[in-house]
C-alpha positions in Angstrom: 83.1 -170.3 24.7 85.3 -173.6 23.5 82.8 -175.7 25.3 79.8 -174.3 23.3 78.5 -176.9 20.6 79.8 -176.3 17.5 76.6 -177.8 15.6 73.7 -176.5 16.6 69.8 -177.5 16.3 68.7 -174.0 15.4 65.1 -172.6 15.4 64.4 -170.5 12.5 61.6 -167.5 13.1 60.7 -164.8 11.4 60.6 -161.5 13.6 61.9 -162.8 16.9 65.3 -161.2 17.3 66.8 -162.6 20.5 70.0 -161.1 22.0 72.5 -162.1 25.0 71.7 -161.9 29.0 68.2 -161.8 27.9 65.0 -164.1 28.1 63.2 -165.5 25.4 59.6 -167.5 26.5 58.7 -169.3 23.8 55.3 -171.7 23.1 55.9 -174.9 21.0 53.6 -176.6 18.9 54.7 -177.5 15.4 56.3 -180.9 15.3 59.2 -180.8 14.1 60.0 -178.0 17.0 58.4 -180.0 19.7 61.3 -182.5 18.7 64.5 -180.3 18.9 63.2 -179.2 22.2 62.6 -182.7 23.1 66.3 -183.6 22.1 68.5 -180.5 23.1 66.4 -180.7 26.6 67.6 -184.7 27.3 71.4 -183.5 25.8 72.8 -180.0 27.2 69.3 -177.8 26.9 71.2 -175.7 24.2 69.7 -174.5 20.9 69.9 -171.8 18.5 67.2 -168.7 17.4 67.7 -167.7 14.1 65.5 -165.2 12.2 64.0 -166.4 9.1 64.0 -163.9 5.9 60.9 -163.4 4.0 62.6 -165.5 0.7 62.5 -169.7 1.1 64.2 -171.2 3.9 66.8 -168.6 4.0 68.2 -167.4 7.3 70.0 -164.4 8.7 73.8 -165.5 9.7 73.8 -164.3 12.8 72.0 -165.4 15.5 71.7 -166.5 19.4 72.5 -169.6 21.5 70.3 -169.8 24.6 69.8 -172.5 27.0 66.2 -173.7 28.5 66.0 -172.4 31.9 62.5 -173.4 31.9 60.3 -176.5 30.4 57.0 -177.3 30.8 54.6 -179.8 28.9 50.5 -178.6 28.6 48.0 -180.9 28.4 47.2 -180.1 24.8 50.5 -181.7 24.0 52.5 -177.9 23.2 56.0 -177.3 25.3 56.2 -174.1 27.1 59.8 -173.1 27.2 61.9 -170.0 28.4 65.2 -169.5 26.9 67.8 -167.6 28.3 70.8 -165.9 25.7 74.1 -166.8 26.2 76.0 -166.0 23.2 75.6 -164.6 19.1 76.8 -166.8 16.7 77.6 -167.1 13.0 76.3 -169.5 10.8 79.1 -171.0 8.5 76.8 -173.5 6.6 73.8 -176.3 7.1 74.7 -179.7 8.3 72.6 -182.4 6.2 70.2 -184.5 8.7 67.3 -186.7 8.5 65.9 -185.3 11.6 62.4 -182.8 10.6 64.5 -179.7 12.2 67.2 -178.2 11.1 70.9 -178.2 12.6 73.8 -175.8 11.2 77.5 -175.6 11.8 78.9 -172.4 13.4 81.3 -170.5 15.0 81.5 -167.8 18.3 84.7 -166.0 17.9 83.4 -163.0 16.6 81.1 -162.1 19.6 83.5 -163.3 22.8 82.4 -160.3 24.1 78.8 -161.6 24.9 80.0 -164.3 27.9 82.6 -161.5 29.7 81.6 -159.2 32.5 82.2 -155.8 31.3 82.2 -153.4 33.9 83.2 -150.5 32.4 80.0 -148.0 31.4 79.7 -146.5 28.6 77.5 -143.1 28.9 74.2 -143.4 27.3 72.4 -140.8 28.6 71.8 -139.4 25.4 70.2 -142.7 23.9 68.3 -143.1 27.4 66.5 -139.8 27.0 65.9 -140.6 23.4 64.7 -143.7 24.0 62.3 -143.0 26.6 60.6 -140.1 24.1 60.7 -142.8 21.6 59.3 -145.6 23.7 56.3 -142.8 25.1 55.6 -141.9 21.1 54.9 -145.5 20.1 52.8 -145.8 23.5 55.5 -148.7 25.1 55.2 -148.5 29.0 58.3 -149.8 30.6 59.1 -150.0 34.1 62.3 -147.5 34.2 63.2 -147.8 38.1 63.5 -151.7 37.4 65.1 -151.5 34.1 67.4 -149.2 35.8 68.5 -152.2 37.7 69.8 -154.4 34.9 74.2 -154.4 34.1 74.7 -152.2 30.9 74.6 -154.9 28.8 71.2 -156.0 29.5 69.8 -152.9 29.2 71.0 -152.6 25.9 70.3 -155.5 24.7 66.7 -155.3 26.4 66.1 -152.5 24.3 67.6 -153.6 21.3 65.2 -156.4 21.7 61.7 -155.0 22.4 62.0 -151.6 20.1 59.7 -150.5 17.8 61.7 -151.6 15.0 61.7 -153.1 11.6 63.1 -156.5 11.5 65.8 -156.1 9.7 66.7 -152.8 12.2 66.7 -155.8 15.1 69.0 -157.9 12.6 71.7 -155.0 12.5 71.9 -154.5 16.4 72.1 -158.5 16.9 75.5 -157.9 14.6 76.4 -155.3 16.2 79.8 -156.8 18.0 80.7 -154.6 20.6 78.5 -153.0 23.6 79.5 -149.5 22.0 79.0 -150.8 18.4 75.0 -151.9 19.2 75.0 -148.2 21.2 75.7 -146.2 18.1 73.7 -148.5 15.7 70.5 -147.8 18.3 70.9 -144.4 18.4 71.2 -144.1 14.8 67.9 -146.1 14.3 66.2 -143.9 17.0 67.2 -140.8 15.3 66.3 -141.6 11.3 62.8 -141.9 13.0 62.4 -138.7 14.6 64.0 -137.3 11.9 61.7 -139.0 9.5 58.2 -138.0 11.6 59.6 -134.5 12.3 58.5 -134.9 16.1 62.5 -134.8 17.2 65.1 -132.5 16.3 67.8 -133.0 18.7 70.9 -134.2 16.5 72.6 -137.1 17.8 76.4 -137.0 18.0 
């Protein structure tokens, strides 16, 4: 985590919440993004995804370093890219650049949890069934056996990732620190909307 960049080109994007141990393909076209990739790819193929919030050119705090595992150029001139999280971050503030993307300062240490190998498993049963019933309600089809497959931690984070969720919902599991932190937070989520629709009345402990 030391030898992660402590400024950061960063890609700003409204609704794309990308987490840790995950994949992130991504189709460039604008300009100014067709140069960070250009320049992180010849450097250390590291960048940042940030989401954007609805006001100016504000940006959540938090977001996620990923590195491109995969580059390709189209004939139209777009770069077809596939980014694959490594670790959250926190944004301490915006470093002045006369570059047309933007690059920020921050920091790791609150998330060293994202680059370990935890083994130990937490039971989530109870968020599995919930999820599944709440995945089948807002007609998502996901291949259980192989999702099955995945460490803990990518299975959370998968889901964290793809639920039917408001942005701002995604925004509070990416800040979610720990494994068991981002559990609870998507198990509360799940339950305010069954309990909102009526469809589920299991309470969640």
């Amino acid at each position: 985590m030391n030898n992660f960049p402590k400024t950061l080109p960063v890609f700003p994007l409204s609704g794309v919440i990308y987490f840790p141990k995950t994949n992130l393909p991504l189709n460039i076209f604008e300009q100014r993004y067709l140069n960070l990739v250009k320049d992180v790819y010849d450097k250390d193929k590291l960048m940042g995804m940030v989401q954007s919030k609805k006001e100016g050119k504000s940006v959540y705090q938090v977001g996620c370093l990923g590195k491109i595992s995969d580059y390709q150029k189209s004939k139209d001139g777009r770069i077809l890219i596939n980014l694959t999280g490594i670790s959250r971050f926190r944004i301490l503030e915006e470093i002045s650049n006369n570059k047309l993307y933007r690059e920020f300062r921050v920091d790791y240490k609150d998330f060293t949890e994202d680059t370990k190998d935890i083994k130990s498993e937490i039971d989530t049963k109870s968020l599995m069934d919930q999820v599944k019933k709440f995945f089948e309600k807002n007609g998502l089809l996901l291949n259980w056996k192989e999702f099955e497959k995945l460490d803990q931690s990518q299975r959370i984070n998968t889901l964290a990732m793809i639920a039917p969720v408001t942005n701002e919902e995604k925004q509070k599991l990416l800040e979610s620190v720990s494994i068991r932190d981002k559990i609870n937070t998507l198990e509360s989520i799940i339950s305010f909307y069954f309990h909102e629709t009526g469809s589920y009345n299991q309470t969640i402990q």
